[in-house]
C-alpha positions as CSV (number, residue, x, y, z in Angstrom):
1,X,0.0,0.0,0.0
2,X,2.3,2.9,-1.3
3,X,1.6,6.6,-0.3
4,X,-1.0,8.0,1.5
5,X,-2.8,4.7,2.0
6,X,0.3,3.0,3.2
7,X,0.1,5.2,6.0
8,X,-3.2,5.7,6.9
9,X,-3.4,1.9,6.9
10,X,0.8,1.0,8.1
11,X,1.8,0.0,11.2
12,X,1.7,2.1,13.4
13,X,-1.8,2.2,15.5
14,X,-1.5,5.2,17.0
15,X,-4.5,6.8,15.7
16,X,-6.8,3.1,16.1
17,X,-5.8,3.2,19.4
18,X,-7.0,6.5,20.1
19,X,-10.6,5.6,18.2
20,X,-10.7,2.8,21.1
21,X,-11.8,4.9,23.8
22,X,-15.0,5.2,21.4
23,X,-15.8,1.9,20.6
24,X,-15.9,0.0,24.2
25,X,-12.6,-0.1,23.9
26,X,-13.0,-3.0,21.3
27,X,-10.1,-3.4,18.9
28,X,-11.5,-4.7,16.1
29,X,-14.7,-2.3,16.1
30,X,-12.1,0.6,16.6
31,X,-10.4,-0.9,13.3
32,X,-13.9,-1.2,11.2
33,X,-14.7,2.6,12.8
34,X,-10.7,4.3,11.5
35,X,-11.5,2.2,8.3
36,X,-15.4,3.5,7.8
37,X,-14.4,6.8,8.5
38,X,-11.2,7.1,6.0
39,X,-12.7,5.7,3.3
40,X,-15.7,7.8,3.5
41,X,-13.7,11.3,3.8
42,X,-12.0,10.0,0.8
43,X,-15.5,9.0,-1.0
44,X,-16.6,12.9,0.3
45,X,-13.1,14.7,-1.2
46,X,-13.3,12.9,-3.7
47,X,-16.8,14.1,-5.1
48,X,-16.4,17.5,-3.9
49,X,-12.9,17.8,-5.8
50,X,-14.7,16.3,-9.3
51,X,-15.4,20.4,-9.9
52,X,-12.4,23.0,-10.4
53,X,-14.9,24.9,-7.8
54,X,-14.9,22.4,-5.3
55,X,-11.5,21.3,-5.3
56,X,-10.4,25.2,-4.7
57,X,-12.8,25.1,-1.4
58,X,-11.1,21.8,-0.5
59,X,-7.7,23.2,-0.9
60,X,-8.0,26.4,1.3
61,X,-9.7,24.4,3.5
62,X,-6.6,22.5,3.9
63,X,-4.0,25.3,3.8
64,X,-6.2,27.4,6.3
65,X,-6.3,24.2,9.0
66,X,-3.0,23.5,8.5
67,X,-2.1,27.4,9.0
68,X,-4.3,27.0,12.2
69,X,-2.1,24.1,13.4
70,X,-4.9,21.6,13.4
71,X,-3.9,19.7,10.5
72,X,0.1,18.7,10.3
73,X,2.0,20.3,7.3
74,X,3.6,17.0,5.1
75,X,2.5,13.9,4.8
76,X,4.7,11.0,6.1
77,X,7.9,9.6,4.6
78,X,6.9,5.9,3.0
79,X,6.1,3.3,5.9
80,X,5.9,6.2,8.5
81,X,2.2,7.7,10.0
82,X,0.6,10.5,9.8
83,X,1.5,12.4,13.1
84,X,-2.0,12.4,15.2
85,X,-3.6,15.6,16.6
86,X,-6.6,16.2,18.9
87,X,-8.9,18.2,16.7
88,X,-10.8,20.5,18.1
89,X,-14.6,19.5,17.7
90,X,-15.7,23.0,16.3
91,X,-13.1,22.4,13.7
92,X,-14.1,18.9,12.7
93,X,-17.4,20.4,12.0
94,X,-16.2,22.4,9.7
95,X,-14.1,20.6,7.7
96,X,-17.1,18.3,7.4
97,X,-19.5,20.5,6.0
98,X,-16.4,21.4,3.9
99,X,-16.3,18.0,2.3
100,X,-20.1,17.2,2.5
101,X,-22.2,20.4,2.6
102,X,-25.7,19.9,4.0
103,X,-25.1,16.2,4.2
104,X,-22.5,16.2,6.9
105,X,-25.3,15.6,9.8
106,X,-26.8,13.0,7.1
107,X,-23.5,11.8,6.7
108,X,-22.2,11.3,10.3
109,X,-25.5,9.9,11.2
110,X,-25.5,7.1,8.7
111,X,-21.9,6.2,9.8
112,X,-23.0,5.6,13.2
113,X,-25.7,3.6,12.1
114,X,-23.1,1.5,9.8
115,X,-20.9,1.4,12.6
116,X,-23.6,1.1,15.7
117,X,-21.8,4.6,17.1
118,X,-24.2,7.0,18.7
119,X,-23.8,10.7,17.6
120,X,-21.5,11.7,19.8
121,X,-18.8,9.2,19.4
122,X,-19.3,9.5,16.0
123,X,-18.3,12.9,15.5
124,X,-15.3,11.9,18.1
125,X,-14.3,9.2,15.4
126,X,-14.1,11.6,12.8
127,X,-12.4,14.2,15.0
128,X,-9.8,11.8,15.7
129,X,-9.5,10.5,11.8
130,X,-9.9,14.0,10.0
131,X,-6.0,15.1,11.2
132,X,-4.6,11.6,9.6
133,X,-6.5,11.6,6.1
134,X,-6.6,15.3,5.9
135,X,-2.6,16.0,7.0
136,X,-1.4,13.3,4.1
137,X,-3.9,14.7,1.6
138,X,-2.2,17.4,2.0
139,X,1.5,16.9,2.1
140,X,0.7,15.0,-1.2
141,X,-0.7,17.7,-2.9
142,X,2.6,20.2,-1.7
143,X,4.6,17.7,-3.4
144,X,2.6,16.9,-6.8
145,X,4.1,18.6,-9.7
146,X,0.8,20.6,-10.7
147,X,-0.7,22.9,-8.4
148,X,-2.0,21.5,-5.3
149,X,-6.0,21.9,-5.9
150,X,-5.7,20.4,-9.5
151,X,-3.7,17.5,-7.5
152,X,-6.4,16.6,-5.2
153,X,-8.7,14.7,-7.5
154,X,-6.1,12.1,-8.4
155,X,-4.7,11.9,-5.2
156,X,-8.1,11.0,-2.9
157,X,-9.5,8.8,-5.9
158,X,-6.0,6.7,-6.3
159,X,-6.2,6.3,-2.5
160,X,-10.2,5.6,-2.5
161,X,-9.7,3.4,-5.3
162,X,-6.7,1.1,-4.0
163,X,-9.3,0.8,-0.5
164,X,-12.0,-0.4,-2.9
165,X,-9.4,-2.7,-4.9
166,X,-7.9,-4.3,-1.9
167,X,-11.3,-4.7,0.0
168,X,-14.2,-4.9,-3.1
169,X,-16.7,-5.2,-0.5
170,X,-16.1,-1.8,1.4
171,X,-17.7,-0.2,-1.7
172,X,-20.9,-1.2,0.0
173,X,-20.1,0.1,3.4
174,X,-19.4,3.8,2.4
175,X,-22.2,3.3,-0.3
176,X,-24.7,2.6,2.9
177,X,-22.9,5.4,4.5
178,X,-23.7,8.1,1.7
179,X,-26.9,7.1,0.3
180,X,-29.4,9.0,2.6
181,X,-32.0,6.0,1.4
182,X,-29.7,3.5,1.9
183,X,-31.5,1.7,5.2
184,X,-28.0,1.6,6.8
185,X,-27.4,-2.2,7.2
186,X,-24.2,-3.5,6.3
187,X,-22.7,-6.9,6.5
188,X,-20.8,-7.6,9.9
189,X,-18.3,-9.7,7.5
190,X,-18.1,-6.9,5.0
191,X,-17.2,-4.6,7.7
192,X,-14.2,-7.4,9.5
193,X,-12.9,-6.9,5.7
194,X,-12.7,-3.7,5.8
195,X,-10.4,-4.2,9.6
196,X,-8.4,-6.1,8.0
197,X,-6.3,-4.2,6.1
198,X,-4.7,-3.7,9.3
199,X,-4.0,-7.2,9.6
200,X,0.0,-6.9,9.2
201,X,0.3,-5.0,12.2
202,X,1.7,-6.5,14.8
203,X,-0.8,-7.3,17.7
């Protein structure tokens, strides 16, 4: 798993560990919650970058958190993790309707359904996730050759894509996740797929 999804899914388990404290301190359900929740900021970046518009938002959205000192500034060297930050709630919110619009509450709501969160530990899941998909985002799009905002779309959709690839049935999970008529139920086996791409960590 090169690149950003190498580290947002490598060995270190600093920010699963942290997700923990939200999940009854469960490991695996802490590992299907990180997952969820990275794969369906990348679904959300990814549709919101598909417009030159959009991916502009995105991308001062980005430089203004990082500016703030709520997102780091680079993504990781190759097999290293994205450095973890406690984001403050008022600034998860907003990158959220960011990245989703009026959907967000729609959003974070099916995602604790999916993954049996209630609203509050929800939005402490994403809070915890945002800094590590966010922060590599990016220091990936510093480092692409064009400029940053016309980087984005290739970046979150190569990284969305190679989740998808690896995992075929996680498709299905952020699908229930995004689809406001989806009913919300998702396959517990679909969802211990999605965990483990973590499975190379050491326990």
């Amino acid at each position: 798993m090169p690149g950003l999804l190498e580290a947002l899914f490598g060995n270190d388990t600093e920010t699963v560990e942290k997700v923990r404290t939200h999940t009854g301190n469960d490991p695996q359900r802490a590992e299907q919650a990180y997952g969820a929740a990275v794969g369906t900021i990348l679904r959300g970046l990814e549709n919101k970058s598909k417009t030159k518009e959009g991916a502009e938002s995105i991308w001062e959205m980005l430089r203004k958190q990082v500016e703030q000192g709520n997102l780091p500034a680079d993504a990781p060297a190759s097999g290293k993790h994205v450095q973890v930050r406690d984001m403050d709630p008022k600034a998860a919110n907003e990158m959220l309707k960011t990245i989703f619009g009026k959907d967000a509450p729609d959003v974070e709501g099916a995602y604790g359904k999916v993954i049996t969160l209630d609203p509050e530990a929800s939005r402490k899941v994403f809070a915890k996730v945002l800094p590590a998909v966010l922060g590599g985002i990016f220091g990936a799009a510093e480092r692409a050759p064009e400029a940053s905002a016309q980087a984005l779309p290739k970046i979150v959709g190569k990284a969305r894509t190679e989740i998808e690839d690896q995992q075929p049935k996680a498709k299905g999970i952020f699908d229930a996740i995004l689809d406001r008529d989806h009913d919300g139920d998702v396959d517990m086996d679909d969802l211990n797929q999605l965990a483990s791409m973590f499975m190379k960590k050491p326990r």
